[in-house]
PDB file of N, CA, C and O in Angstrom, chain B, residues numbered from 101:
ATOM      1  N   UNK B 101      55.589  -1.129 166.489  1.00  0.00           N
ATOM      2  CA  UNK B 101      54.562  -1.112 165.472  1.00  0.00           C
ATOM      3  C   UNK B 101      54.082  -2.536 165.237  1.00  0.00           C
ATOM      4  O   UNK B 101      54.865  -3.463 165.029  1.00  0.00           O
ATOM      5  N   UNK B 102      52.729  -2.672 165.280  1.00  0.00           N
ATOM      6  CA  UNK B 102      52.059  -4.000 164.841  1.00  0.00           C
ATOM      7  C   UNK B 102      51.539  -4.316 163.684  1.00  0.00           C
ATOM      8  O   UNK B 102      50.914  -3.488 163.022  1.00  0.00           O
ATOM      9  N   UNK B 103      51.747  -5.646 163.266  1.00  0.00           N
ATOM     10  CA  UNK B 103      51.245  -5.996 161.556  1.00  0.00           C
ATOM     11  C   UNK B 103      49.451  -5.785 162.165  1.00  0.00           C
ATOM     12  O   UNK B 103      48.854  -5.945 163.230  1.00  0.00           O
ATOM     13  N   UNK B 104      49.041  -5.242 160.456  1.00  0.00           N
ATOM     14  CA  UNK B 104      48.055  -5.190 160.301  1.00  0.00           C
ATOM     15  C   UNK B 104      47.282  -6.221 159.363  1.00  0.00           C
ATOM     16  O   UNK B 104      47.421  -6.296 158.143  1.00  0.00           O
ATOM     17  N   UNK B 105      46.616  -6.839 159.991  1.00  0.00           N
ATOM     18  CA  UNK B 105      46.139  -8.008 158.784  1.00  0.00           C
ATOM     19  C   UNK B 105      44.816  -7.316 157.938  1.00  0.00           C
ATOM     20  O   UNK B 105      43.956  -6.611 158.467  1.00  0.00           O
ATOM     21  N   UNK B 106      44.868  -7.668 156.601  1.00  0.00           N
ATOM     22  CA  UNK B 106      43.826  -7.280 155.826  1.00  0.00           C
ATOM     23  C   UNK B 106      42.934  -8.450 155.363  1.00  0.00           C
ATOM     24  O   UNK B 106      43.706  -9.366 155.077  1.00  0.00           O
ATOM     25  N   UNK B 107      41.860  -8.775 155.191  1.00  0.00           N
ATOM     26  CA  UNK B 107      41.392  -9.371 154.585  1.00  0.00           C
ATOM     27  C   UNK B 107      40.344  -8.595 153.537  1.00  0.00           C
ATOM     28  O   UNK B 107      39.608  -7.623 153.707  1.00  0.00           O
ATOM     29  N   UNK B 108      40.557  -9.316 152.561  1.00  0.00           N
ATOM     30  CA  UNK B 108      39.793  -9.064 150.954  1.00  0.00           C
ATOM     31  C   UNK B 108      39.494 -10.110 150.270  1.00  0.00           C
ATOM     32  O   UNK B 108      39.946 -11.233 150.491  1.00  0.00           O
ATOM     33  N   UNK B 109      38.754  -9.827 149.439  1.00  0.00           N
ATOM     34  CA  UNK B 109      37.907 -10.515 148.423  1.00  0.00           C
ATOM     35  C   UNK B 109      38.139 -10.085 146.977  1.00  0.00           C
ATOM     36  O   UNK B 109      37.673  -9.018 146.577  1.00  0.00           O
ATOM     37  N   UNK B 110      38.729 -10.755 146.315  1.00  0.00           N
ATOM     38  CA  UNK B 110      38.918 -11.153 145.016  1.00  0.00           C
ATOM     39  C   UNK B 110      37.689 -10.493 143.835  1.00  0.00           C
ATOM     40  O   UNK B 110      36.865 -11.270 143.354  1.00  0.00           O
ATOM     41  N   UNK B 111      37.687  -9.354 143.542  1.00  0.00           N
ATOM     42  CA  UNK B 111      36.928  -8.969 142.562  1.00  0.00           C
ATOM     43  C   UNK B 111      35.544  -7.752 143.629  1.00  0.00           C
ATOM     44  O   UNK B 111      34.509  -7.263 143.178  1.00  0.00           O
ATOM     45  N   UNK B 112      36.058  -7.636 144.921  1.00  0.00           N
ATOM     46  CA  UNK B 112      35.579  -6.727 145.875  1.00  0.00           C
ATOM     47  C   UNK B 112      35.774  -5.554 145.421  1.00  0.00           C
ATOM     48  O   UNK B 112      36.955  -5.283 145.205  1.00  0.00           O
ATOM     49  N   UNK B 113      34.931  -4.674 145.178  1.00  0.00           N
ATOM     50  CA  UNK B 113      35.441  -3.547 144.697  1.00  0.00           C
ATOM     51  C   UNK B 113      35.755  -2.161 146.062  1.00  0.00           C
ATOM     52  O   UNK B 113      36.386  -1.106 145.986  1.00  0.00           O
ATOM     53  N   UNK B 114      35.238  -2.588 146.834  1.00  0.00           N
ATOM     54  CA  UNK B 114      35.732  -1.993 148.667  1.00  0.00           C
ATOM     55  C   UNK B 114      36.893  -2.054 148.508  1.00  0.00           C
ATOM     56  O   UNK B 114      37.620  -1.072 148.356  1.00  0.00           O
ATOM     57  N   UNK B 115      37.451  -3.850 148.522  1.00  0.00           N
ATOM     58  CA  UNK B 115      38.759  -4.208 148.572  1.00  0.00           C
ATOM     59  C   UNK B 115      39.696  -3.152 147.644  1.00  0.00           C
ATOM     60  O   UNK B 115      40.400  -2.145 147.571  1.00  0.00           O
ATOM     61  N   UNK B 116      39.502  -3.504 147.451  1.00  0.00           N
ATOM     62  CA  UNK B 116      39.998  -2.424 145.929  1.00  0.00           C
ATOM     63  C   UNK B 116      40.112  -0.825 146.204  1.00  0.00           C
ATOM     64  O   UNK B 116      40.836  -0.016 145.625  1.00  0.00           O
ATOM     65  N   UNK B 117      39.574  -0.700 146.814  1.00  0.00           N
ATOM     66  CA  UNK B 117      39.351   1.023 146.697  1.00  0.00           C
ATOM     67  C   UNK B 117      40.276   1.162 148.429  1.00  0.00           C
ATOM     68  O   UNK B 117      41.015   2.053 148.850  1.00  0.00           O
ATOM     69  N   UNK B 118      39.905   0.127 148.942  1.00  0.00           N
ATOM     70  CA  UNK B 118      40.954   0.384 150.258  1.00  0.00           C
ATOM     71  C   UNK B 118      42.557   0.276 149.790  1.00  0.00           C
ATOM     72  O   UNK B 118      43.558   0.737 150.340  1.00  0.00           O
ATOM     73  N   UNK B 119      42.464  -0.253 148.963  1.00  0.00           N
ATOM     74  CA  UNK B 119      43.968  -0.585 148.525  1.00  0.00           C
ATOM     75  C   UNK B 119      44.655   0.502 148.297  1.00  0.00           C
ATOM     76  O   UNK B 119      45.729   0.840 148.793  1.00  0.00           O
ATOM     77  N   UNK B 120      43.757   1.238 147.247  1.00  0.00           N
ATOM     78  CA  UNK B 120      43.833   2.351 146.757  1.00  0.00           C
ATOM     79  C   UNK B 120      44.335   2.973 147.760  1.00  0.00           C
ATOM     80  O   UNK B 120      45.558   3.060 147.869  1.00  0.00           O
ATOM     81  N   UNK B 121      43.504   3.513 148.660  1.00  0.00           N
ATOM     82  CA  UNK B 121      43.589   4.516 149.731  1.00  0.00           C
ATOM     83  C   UNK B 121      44.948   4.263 150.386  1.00  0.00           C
ATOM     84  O   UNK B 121      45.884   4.977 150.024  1.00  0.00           O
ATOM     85  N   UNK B 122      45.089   3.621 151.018  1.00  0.00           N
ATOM     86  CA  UNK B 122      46.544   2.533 151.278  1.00  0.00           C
ATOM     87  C   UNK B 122      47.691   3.124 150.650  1.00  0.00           C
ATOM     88  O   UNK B 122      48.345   4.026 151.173  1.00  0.00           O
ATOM     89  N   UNK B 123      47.991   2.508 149.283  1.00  0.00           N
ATOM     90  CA  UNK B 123      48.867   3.459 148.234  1.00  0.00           C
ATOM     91  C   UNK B 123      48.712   4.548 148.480  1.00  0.00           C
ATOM     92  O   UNK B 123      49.633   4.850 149.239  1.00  0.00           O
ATOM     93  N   UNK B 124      47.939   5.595 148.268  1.00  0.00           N
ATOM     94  CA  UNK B 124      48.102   7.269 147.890  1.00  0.00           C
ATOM     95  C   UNK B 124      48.100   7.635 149.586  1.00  0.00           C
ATOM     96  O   UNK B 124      48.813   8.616 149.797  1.00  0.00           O
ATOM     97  N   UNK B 125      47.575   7.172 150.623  1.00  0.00           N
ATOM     98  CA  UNK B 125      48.133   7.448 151.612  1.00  0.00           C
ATOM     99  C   UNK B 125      49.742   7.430 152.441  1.00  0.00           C
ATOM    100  O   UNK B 125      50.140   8.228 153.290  1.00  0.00           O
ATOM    101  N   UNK B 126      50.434   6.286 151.884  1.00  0.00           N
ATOM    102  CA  UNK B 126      51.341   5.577 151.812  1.00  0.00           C
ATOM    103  C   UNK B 126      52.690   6.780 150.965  1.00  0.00           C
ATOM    104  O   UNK B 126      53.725   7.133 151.531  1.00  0.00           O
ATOM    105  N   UNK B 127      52.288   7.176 149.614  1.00  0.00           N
ATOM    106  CA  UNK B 127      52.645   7.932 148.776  1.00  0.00           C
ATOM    107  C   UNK B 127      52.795   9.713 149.692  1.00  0.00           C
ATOM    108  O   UNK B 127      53.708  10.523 149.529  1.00  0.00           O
ATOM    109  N   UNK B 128      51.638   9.852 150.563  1.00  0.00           N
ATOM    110  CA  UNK B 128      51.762  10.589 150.942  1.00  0.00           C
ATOM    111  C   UNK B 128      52.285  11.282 152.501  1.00  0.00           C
ATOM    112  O   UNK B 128      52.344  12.468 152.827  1.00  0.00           O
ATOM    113  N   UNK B 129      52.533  10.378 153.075  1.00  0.00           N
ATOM    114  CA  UNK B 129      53.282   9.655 154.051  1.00  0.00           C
ATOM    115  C   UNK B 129      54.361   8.825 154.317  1.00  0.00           C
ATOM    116  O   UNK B 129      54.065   7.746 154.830  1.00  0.00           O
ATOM    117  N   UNK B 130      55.259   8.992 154.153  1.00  0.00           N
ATOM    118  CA  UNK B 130      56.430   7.439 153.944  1.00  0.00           C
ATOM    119  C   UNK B 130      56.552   6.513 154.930  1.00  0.00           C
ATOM    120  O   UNK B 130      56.633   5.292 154.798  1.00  0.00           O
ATOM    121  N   UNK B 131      56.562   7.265 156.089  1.00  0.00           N
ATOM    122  CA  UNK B 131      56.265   6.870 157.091  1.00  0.00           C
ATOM    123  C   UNK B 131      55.402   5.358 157.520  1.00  0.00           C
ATOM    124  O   UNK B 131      55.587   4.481 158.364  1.00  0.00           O
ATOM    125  N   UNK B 132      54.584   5.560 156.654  1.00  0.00           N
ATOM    126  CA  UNK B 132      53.301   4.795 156.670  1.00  0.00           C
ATOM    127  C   UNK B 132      54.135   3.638 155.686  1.00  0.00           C
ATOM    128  O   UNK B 132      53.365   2.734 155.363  1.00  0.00           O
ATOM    129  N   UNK B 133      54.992   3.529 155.351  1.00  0.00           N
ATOM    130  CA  UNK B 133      54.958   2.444 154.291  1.00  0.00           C
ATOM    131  C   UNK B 133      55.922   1.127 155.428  1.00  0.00           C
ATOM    132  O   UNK B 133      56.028  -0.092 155.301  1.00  0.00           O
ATOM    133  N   UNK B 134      56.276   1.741 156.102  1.00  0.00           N
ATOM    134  CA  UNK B 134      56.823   0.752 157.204  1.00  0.00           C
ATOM    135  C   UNK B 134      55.717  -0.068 158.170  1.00  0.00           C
ATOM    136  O   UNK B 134      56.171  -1.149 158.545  1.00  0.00           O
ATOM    137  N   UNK B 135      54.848   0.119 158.478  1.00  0.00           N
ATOM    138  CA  UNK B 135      53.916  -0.494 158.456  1.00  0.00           C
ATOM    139  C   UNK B 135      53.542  -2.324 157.538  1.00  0.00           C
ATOM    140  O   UNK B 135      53.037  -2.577 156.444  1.00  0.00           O
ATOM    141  N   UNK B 136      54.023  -3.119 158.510  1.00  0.00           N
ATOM    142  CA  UNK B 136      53.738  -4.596 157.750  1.00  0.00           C
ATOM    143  C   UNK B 136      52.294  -4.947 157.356  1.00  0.00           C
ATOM    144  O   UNK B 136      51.389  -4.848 158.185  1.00  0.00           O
ATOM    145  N   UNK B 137      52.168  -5.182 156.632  1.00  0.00           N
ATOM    146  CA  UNK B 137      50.258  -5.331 156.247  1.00  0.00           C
ATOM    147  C   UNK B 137      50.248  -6.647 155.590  1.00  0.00           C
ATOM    148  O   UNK B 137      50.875  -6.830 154.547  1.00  0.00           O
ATOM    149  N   UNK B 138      49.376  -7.816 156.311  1.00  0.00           N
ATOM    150  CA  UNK B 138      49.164  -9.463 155.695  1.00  0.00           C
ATOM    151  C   UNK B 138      47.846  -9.342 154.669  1.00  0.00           C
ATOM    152  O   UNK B 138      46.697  -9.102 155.038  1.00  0.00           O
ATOM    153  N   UNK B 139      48.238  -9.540 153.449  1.00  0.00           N
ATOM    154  CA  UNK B 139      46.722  -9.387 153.261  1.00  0.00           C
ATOM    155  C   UNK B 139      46.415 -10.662 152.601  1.00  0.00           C
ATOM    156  O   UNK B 139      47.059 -11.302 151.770  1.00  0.00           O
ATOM    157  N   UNK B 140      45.095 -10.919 153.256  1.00  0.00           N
ATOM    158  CA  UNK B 140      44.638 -12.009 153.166  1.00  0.00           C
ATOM    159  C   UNK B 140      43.592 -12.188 152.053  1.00  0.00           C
ATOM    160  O   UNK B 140      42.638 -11.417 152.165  1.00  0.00           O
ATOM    161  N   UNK B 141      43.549 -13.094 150.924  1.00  0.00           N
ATOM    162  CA  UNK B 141      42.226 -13.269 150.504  1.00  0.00           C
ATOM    163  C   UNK B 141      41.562 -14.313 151.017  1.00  0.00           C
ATOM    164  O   UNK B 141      41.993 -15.463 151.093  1.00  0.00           O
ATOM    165  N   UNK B 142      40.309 -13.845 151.441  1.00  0.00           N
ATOM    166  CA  UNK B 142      39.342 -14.936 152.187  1.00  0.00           C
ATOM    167  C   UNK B 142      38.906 -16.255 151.250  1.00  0.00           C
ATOM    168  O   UNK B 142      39.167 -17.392 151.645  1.00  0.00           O
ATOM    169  N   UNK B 143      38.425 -16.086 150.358  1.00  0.00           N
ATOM    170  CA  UNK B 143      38.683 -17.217 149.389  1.00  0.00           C
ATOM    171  C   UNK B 143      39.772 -18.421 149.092  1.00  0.00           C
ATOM    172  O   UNK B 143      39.491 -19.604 148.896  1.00  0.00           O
ATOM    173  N   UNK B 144      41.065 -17.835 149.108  1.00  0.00           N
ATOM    174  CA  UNK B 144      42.098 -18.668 149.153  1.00  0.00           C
ATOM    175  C   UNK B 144      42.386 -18.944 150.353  1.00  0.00           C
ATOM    176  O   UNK B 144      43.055 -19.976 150.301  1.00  0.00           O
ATOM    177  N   UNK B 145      42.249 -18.560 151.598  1.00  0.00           N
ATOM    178  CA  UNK B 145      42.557 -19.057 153.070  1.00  0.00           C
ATOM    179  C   UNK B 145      41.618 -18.803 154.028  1.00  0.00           C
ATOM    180  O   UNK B 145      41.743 -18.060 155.002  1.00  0.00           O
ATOM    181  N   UNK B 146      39.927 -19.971 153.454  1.00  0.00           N
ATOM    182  CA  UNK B 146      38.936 -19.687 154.139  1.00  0.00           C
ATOM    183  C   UNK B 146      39.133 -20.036 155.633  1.00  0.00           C
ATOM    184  O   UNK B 146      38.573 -19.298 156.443  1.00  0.00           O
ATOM    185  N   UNK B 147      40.105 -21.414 156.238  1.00  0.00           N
ATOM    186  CA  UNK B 147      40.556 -21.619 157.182  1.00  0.00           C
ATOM    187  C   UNK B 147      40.736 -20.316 158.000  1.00  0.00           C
ATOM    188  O   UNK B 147      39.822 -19.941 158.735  1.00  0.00           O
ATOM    189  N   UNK B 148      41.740 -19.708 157.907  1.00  0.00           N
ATOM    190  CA  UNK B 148      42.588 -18.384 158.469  1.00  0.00           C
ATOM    191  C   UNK B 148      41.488 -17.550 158.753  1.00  0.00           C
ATOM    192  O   UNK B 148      41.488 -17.021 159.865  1.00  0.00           O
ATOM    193  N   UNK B 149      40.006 -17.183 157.545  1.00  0.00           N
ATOM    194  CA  UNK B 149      39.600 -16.207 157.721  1.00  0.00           C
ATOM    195  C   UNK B 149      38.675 -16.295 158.757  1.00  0.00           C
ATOM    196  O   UNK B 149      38.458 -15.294 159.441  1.00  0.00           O
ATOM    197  N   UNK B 150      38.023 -17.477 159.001  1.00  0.00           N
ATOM    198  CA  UNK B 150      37.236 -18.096 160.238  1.00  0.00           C
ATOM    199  C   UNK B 150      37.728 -18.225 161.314  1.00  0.00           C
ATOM    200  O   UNK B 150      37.170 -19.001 162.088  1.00  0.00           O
ATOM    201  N   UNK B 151      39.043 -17.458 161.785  1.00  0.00           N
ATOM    202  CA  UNK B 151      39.756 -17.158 162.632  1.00  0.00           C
ATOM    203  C   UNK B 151      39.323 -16.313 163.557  1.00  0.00           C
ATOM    204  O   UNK B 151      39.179 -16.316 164.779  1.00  0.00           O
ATOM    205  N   UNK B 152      39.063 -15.216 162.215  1.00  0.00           N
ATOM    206  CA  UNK B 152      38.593 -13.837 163.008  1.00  0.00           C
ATOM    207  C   UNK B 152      37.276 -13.779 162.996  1.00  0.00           C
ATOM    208  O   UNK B 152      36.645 -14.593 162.321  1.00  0.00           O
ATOM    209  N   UNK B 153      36.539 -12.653 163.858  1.00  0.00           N
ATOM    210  CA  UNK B 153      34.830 -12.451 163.935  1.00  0.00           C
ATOM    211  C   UNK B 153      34.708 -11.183 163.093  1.00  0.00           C
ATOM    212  O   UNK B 153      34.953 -10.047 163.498  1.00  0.00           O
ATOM    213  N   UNK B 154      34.303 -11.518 161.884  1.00  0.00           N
ATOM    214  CA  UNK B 154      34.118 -10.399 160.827  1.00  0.00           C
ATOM    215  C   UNK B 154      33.415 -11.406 160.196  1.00  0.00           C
ATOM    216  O   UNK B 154      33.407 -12.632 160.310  1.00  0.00           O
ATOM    217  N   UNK B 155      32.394 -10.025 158.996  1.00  0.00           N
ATOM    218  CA  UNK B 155      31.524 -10.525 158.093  1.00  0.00           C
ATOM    219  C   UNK B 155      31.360  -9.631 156.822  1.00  0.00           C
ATOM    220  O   UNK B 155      30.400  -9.783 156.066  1.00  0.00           O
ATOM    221  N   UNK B 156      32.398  -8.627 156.598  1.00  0.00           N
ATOM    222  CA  UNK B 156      32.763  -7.961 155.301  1.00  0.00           C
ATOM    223  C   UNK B 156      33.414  -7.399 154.917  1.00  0.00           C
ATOM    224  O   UNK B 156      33.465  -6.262 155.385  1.00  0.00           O
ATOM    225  N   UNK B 157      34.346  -7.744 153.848  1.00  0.00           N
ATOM    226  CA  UNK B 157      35.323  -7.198 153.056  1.00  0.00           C
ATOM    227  C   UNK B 157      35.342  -5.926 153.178  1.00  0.00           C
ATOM    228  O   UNK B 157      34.250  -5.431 153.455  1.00  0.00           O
ATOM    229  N   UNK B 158      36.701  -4.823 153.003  1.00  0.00           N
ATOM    230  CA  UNK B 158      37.718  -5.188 153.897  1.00  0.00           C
ATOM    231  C   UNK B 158      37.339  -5.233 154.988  1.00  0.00           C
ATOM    232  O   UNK B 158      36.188  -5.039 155.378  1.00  0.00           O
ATOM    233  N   UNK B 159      38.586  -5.585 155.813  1.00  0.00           N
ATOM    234  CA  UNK B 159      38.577  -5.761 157.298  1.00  0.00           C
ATOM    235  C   UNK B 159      39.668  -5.671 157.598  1.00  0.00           C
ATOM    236  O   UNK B 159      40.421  -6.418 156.974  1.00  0.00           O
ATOM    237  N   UNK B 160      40.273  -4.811 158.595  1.00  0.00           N
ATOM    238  CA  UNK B 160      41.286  -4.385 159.223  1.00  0.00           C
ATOM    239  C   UNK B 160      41.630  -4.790 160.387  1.00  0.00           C
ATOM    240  O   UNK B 160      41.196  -4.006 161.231  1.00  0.00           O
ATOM    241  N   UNK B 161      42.396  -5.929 160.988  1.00  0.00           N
ATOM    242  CA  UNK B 161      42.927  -6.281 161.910  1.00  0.00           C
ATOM    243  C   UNK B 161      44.460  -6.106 162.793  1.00  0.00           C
ATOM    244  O   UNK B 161      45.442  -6.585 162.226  1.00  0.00           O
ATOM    245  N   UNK B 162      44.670  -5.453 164.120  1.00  0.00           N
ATOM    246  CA  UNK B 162      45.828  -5.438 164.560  1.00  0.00           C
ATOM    247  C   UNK B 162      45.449  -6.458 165.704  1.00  0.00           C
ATOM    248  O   UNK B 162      44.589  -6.422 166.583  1.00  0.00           O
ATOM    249  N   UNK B 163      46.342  -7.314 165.388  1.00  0.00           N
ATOM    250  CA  UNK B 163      46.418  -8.696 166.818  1.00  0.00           C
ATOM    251  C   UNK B 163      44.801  -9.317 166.394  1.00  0.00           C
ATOM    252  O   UNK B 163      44.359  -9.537 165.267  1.00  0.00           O
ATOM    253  N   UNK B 164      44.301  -9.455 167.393  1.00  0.00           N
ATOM    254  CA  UNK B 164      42.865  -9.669 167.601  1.00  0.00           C
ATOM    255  C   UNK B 164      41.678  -8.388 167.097  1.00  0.00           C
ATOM    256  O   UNK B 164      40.580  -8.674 166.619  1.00  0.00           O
ATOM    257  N   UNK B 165      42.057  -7.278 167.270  1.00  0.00           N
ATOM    258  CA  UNK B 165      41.579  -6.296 167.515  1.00  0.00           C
ATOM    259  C   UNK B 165      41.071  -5.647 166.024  1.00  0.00           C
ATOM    260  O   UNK B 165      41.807  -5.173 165.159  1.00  0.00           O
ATOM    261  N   UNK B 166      39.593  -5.769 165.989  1.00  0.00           N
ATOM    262  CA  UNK B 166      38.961  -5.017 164.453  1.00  0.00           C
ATOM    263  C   UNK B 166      39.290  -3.854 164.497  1.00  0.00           C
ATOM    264  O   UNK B 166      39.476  -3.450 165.645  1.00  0.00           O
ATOM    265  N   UNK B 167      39.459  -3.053 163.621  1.00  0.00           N
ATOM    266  CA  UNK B 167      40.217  -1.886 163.663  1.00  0.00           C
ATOM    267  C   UNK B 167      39.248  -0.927 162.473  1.00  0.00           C
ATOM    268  O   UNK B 167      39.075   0.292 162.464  1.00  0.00           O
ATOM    269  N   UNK B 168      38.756  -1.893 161.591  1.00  0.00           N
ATOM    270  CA  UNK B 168      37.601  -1.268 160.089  1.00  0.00           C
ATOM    271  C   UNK B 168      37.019  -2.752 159.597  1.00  0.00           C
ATOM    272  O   UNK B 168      37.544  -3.850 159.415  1.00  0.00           O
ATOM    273  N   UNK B 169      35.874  -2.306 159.492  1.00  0.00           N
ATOM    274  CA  UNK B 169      35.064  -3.574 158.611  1.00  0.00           C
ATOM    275  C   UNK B 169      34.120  -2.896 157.913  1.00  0.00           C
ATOM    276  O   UNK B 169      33.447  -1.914 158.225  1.00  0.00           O
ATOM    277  N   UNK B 170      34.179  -3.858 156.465  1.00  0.00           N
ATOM    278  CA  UNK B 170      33.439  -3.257 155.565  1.00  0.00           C
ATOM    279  C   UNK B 170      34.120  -2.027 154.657  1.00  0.00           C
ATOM    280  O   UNK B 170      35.301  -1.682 154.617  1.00  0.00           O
ATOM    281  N   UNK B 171      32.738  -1.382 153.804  1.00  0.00           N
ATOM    282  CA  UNK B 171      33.257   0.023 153.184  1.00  0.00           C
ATOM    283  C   UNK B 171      33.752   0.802 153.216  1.00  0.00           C
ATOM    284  O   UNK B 171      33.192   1.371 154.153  1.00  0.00           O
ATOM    285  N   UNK B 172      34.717   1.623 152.808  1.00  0.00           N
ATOM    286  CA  UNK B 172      35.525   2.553 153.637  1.00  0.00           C
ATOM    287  C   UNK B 172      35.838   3.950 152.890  1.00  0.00           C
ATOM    288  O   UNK B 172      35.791   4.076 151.666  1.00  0.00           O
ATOM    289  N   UNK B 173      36.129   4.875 153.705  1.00  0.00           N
ATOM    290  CA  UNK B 173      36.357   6.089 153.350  1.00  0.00           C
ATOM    291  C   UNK B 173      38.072   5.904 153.346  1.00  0.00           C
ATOM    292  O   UNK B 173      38.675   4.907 153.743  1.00  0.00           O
ATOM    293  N   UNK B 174      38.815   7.455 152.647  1.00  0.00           N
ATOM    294  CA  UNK B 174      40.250   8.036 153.122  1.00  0.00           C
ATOM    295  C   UNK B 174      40.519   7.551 154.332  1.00  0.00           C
ATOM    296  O   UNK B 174      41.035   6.541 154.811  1.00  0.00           O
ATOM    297  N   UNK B 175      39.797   9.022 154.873  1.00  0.00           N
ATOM    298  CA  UNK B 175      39.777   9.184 156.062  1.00  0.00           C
ATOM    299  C   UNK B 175      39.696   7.649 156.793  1.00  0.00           C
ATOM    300  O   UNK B 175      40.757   7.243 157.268  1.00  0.00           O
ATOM    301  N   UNK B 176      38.641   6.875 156.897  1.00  0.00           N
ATOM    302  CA  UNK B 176      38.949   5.636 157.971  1.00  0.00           C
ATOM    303  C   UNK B 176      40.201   5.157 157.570  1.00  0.00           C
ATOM    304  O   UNK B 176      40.972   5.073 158.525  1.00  0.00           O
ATOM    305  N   UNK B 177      40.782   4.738 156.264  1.00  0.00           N
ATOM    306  CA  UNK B 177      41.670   3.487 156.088  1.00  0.00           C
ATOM    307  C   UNK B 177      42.756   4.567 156.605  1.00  0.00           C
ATOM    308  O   UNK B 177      43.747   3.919 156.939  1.00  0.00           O
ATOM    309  N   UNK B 178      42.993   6.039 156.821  1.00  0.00           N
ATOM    310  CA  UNK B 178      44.279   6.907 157.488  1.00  0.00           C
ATOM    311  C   UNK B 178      43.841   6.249 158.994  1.00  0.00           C
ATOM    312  O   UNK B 178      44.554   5.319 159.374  1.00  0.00           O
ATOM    313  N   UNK B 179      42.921   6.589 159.722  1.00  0.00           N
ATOM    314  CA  UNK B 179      42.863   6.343 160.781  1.00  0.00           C
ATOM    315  C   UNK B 179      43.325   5.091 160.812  1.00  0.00           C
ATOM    316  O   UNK B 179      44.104   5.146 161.764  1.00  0.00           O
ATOM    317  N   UNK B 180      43.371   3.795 160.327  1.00  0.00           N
ATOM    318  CA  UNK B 180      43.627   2.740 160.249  1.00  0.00           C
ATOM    319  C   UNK B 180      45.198   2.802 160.678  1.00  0.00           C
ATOM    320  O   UNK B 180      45.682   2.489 161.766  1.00  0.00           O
ATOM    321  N   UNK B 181      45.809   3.255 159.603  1.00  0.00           N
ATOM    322  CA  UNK B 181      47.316   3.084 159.233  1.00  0.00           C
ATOM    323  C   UNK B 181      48.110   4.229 160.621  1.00  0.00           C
ATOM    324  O   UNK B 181      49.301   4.330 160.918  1.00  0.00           O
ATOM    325  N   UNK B 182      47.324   4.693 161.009  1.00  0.00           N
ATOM    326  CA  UNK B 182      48.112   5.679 161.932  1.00  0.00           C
ATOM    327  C   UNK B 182      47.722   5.115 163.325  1.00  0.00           C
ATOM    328  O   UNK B 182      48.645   5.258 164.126  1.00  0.00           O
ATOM    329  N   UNK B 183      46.685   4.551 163.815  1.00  0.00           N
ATOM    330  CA  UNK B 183      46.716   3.254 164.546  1.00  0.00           C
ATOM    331  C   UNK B 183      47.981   2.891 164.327  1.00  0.00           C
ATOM    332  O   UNK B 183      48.946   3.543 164.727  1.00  0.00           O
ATOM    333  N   UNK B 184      48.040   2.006 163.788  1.00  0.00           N
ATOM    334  CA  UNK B 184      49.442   0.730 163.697  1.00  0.00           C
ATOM    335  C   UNK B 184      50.424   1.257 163.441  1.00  0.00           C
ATOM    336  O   UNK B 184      51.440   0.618 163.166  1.00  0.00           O
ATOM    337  N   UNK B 185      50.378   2.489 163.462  1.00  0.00           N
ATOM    338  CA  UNK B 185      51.693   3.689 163.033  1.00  0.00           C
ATOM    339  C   UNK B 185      52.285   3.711 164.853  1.00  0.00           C
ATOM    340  O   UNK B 185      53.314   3.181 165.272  1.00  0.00           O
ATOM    341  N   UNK B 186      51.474   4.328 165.489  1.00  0.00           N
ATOM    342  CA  UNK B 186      51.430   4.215 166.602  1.00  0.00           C
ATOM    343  C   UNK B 186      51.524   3.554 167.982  1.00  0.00           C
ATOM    344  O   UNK B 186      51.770   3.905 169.136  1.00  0.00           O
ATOM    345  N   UNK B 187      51.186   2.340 167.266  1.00  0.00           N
ATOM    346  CA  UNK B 187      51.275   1.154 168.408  1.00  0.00           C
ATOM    347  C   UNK B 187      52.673   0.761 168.616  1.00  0.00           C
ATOM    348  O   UNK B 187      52.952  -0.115 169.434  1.00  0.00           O
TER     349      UNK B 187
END
């Protein structure tokens, strides 16, 4: 299984609602809570975030590899977590 890096934004309300999804997916899955997740705020580690090729909160990274960018549904941030469930 591979860490998943997150990046967010501080007062993002995406951010926020992915989080969400995250938890009650997490809650509903246990499975899923083994899963390592970095989460990054882009603000506090603008360095790090100019790392990656993204341009909106959230953003879902395994290794190199975008995985979700931007707004998000359930459904994507599951697909997300079952990715890296998987790997």
């Amino acid at each position: 299984m591979k860490e998943l890096t997150l990046f967010v934004m501080r007062g993002c309300p995406h951010c926020r609602m992915a989080q969400q999804f995250t938890e009650e997916l997490c809650r509903e899955d246990p499975r899923l809570r083994q899963i390592p997740i970095r989460q990054i705020d882009e603000n506090e580690q603008p360095e790090l975030a100019n790392r990656y090729d993204y341009y909106y909160v959230p953003c879902y990274f395994m290794g190199e590899e975008k995985l979700h960018e931007g707004r998000c549904t359930k459904e994507q941030i599951r697909k997300v977590l079952y990715t890296a469930l998987e790997s």
